[in-house]
N, C-alpha and C positions, 0 to 999 in steps of 0.2 A: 070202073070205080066212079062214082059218083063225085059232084063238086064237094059235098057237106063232107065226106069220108075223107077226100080229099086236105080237104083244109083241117081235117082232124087229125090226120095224121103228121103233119107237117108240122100242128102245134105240139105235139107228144115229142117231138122229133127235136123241137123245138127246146123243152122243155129238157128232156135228157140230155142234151149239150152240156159240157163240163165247167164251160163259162157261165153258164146260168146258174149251176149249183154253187161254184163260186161267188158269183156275186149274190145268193141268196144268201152263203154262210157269212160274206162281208159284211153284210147290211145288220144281220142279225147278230153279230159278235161288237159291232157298232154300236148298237141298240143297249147290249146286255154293257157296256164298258162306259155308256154315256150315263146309265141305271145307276151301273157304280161308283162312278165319281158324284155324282146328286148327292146317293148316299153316304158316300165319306165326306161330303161337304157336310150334309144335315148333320152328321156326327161329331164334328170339329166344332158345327158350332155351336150346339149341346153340352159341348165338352165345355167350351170356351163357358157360356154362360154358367154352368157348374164352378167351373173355377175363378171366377170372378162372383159368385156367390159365396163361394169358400171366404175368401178374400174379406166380403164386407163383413161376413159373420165373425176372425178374427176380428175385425178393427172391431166390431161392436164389443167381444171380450173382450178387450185392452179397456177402450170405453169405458163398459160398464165397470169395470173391475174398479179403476181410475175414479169414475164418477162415486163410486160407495165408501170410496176409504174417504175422500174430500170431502164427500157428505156430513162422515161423521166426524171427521179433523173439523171441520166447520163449526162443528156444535159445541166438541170439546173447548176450541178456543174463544166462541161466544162468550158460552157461559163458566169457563176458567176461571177469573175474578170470583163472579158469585156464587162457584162452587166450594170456594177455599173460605169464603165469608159464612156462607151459610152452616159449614162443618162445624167452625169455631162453636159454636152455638149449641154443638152437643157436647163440649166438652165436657170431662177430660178423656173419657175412655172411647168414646163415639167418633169423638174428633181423630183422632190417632185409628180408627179403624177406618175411618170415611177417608182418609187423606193415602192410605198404602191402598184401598181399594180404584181411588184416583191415576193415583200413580201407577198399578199395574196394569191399568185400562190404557194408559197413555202410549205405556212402554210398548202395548202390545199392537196397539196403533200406528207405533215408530218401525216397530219390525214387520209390520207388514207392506208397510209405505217400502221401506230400504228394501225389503225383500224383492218386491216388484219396479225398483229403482232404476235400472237395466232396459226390461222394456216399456217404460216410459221415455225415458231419456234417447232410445231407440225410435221410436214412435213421433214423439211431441220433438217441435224446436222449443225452443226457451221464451220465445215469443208468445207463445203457447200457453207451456206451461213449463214453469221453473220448477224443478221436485225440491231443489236446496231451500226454497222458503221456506216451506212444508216441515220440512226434517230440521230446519235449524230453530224456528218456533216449538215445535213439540221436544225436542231436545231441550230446550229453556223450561219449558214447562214441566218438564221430567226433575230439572235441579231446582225449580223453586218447591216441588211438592217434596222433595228427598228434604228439601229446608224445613218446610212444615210440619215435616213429619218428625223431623229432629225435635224441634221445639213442642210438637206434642207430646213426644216421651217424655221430654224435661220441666213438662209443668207450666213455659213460659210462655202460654197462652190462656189468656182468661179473656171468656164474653164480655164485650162491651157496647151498650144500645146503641143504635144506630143514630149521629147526628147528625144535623144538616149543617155546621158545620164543617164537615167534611168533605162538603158538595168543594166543586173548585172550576168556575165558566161553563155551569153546567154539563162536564164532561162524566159521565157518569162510570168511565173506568179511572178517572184519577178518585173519584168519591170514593171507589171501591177500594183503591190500593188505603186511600188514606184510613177509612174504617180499618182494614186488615192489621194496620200497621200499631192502629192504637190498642190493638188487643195485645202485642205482642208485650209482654214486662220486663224482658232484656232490653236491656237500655242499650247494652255495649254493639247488641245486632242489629239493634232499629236501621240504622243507617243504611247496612249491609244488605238487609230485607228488603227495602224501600226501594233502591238501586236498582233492583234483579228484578221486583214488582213494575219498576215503570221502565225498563229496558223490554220487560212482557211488551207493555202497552205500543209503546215503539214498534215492535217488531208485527204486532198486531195493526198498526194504522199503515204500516209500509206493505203487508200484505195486502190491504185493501183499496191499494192505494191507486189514483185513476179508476175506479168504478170496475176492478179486474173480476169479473164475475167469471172463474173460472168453467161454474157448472152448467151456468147461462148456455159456456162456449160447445162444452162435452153435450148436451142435449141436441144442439141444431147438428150436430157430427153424428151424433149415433141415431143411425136410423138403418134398418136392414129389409131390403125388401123380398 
């Protein structure tokens, strides 16, 4: 037998030893087990990133939902005053249609707000955003138009031009209340009116009150990437 044959044989010999096969199944069940942990790693954190996705895409729903109803609460209580002024003005029968169309715009504003009142209050701290402002302004605004609306079925509202004595330190929501107030021809409710009109105004400057730009805040928050 040759050297080359020799040492060929002893490698094969080598090779078919039951410790070799061994340590080759070791190596390669190692191999396949180290594959599979990679992969259940990559997959955790896939998973993880999915649900922390999940996650921002809620808070953007609550958000956005949050951000549209205060949008339009925003604009209702803006322009509130000279919504109820400018009605006057198509009296008798306009007024009384523009004033229950107010009011069922508000109410339904109020229940959507209360509806979603839960998770906000869940959501937001008070810091935040307080929802009682919200609902306790628009609730006001609900009894002063049910008033207006009273007094347009009864006649006891008639147009009256707009003075500048009515103006009052340039505050252009007391000018407002005071115009509203001189159209009214009940004398006995003037008072009664006037009251609930600058209890509005109140309730309106404490809402704004400190520069609370609530949408300001909901804008830099909702963001989803």
């Amino acid at each position: 037998m040759t050297t080359e044959t020799q040492i060929l044989q002893e490698l094969v010999e080598a090779v078919s030893r039951p410790d070799w096969w061994a340590i080759g199944i070791t190596a390669v069940n190692a191999l396949f087990l180290g594959w599979l942990a990679w992969r259940q790693y990559q997959l955790q954190k896939r998973q993880t990133k999915l649900q922390e996705q999940q996650v921002r895409q809620q808070e953007y729903a609550i958000y956005s939902q949050l951000y549209k109803l205060l949008k339009v609460a925003d604009n209702k209580i803006d322009f509130f005053l000279d919504d109820i002024r400018n009605s006057i003005a198509l009296a008798p029968y306009s007024t009384l249609v523009a004033y229950e169309r107010q009011l069922q715009e508000t109410k339904t504003l109020l229940d959507e707000l209360l509806n979603s009142k839960l998770d906000f209050e869940i959501k937001f701290s008070k810091d935040f955003f307080d929802v009682s402002n919200y609902q306790r302004i628009l609730t006001h605004m609900q009894f002063i138009l049910g008033q207006m609306n009273e007094l347009a079925k009864s006649g006891e509202i008639k147009f009256k031009a707009y003075s500048t004595t009515f103006d009052t330190d340039n505050d252009a929501d007391i000018a407002c209340v005071n115009h509203i107030i001189a159209c009214i021809t009940n004398i006995n409710v003037i008072n009664a009116h006037r009251n609930a009109l600058l209890d509005f105004v109140n309730q309106k400057k404490e809402l704004r009150a400190n520069g609370n730009d609530i949408l300001a805040k909901i804008r830099e928050r909702c963001k989803v990437e």
